[in-house]
N, C-alpha and C positions, 0 to 999 in steps of 0.2 A: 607307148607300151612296147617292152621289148619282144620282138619276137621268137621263141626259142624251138630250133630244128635240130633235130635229131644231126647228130656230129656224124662223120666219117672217117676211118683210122685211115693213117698212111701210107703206104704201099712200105712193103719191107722183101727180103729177100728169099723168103716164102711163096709156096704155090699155092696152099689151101687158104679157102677163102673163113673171114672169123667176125660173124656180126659184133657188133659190138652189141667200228666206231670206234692212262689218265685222259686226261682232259687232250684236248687237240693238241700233236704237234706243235709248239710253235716256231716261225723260219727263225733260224741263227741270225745271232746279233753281235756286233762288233767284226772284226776281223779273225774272228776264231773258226777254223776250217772244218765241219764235220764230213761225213759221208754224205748226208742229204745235201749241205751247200753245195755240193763238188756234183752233183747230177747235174749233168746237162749243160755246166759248165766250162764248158774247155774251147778255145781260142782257135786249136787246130786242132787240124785231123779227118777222120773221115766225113763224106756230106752227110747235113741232116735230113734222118728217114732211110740210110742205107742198112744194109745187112749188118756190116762193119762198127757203123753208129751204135745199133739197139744192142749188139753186143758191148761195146764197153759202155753202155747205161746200163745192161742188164749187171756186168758188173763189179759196179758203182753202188749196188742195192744192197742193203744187212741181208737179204735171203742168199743173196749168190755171190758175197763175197768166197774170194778162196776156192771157190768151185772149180775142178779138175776143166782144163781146156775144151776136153770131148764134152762133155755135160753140159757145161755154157753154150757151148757149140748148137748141141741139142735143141735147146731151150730157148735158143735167139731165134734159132731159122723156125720155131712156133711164136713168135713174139712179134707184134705191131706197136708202132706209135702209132698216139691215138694223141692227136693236137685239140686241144677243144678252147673255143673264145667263149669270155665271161659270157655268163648264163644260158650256153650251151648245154642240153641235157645229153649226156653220156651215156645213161640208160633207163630206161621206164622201169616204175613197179611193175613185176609181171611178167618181164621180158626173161627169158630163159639165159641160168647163168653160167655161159659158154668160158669163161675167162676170167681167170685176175687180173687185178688192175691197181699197177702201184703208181704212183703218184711221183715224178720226176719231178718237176716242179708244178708252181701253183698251189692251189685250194682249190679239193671237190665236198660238196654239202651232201650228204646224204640224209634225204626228208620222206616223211611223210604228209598224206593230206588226212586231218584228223574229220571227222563227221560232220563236225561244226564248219567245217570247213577252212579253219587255222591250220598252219604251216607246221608240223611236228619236226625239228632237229634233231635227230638222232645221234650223228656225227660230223666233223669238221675232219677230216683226210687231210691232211699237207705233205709237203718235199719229204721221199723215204718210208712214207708210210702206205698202207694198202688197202683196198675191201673186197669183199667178195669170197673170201678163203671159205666160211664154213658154210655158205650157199654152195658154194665149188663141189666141196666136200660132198655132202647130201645130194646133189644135180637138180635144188629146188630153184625156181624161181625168184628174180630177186625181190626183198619188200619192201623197198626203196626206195628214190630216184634219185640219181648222184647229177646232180649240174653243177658246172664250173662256176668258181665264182670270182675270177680271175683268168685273164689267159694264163694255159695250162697246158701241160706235157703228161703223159700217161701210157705206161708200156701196156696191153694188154697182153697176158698170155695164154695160148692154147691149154683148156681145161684136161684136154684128153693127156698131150703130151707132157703135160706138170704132175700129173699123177704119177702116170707112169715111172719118171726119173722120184718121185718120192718113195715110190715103192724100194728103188735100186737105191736109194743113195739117205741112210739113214741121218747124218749130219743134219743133212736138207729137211726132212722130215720133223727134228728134233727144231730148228726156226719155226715149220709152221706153227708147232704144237705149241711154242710159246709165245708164237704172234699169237694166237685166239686165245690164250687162257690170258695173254693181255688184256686184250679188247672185252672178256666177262669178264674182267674183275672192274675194268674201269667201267663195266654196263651195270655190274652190280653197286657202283657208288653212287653211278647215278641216279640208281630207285631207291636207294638211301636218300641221297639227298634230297628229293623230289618229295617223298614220303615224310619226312623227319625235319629237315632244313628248312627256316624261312628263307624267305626271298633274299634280305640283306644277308643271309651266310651263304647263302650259293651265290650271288654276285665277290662279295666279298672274297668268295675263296675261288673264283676265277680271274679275279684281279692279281691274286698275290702269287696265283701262279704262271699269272702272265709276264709280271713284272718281276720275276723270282726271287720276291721278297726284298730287291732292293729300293732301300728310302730314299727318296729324291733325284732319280734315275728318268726321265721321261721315255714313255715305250708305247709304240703305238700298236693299237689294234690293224691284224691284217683284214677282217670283217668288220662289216657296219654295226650299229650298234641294235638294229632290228633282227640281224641275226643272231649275236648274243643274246637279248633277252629271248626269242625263240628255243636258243640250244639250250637254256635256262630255264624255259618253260615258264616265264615270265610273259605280261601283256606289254608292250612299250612302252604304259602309262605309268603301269608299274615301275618299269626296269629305270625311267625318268625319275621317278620320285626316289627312288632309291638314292641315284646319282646323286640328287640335289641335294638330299640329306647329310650324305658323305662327305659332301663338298661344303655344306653350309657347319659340318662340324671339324672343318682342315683338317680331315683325313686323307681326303684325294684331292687333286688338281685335275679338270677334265678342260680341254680345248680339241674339240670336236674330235676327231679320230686318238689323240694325244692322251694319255694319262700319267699323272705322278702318283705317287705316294708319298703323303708326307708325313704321317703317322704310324708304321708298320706294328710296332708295338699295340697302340690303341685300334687297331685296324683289326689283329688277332682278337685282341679282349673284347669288342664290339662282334666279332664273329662267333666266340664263347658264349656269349648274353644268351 
């Protein structure tokens, strides 16, 4: 049994001390460079966990590309790395939400524990993307628990000093607003789907935007497949019967983390049914 402890951010060039949901990002494929690829990637340069570092991770980030030097400036010396190893919990439900926290690399799970006492997935976090913004906002508690599910890199930054520069720096402001109206509109497909969608169309349409739609392409899952059916809201038994169905009608090819499509066309019409 793994044992999971509360993680500890990095020391950064900072004095104040700072305790620490479409569908998932998924990491870039092929040799095609984005901005999330490019986090936390680079050969040379300053040590990792310096002042100098979080600054040019911070950015490397869609929030703070482009941002005036003083501003970045700002922003960094309120900014921690926050390293966390697989199944590392990052923060408890409950725990007061001092900070955002964008996702350098890795994968963080943001869960709940449902009554039953099943695992509720919420969201899947990966490279470039973020959470915590509209807790931030509010100064509520988080309702979550984000644990790594990979080793991971994670800038947190100071909730008080992020306001502030949003208030002065409109541009900046105008990212958050459309990072959260992101993140509802993909919360509201999900109560669509959950609501409306059998099991085989919610699998089925996170297959095909895993593998973005291309036929005979092999693309592996960065999570297990107990997590998907979880973020699915599917039972394992379920999410297995699925599979074999799909598979026993050559629509997919699965070897273990591994999947094809070999049907995309019938894969769609199977999803219409």
């Amino acid at each position: 049994m793994t044992t999971r402890r509360r993680i500890r951010p990095a020391p950064h060039g900072g004095d104040d001390p700072d305790p620490i949901h479409p569908a998932p990002q998924a990491p870039p494929r092929g040799d095609a460079e984005t901005p999330a690829s490019r986090l936390g990637s680079s050969k040379q340069g300053p040590d990792a966990g310096s002042a100098e570092h979080t600054r040019i991770l911070l950015s490397q980030t869609p929030y703070f590309q482009g941002l005036p030097a003083q501003t970045l400036d700002l922003i960094a010396s309120a900014t921690r790395q926050v390293p966390a190893q697989r199944n590392e919990i990052i923060v408890h439900r409950g725990d007061p939400c001092t900070s955002l926290h964008l996702v350098v690399r890795g994968q963080v799970k943001l869960s709940q524990a449902a009554a039953s006492g099943l695992e509720r997935i919420m969201r899947i976090v990966s490279a470039g993307d973020s959470f915590g913004e509209a807790l931030m906002f509010l100064g509520r508690d988080y309702l979550f628990t984000a644990e790594a599910l990979c080793d991971t890199l994670l800038l947190a930054i100071r909730r008080d000093v992020l306001l502030e520069q949003l208030e002065r720096n409109p541009p900046l402001a105008r990212q958050f607003m459309a990072s959260l109206s992101h993140h509802l509109y993909m919360m509201m497909g999900d109560m669509s789907a959950y609501t409306v969608r059998s099991g085989h169309q919610r699998l089925i349409g996170y297959l095909l935007r895993e593998s973005r739609g291309l036929e005979g392409v092999p693309f592996r899952l960065a999570v297990n497949k107990g997590t998907i059916a979880a973020r699915l809201n599917l039972t394992p038994q379920h999410f297995s019967r699925i599979l074999h169905d799909l598979s026993a009608r050559q629509l997919i090819q699965v070897r273990g983390r591994e999947f094809t499509i070999l049907d995309a066309t019938a894969l769609r019409t199977c999803q219409n049914e």
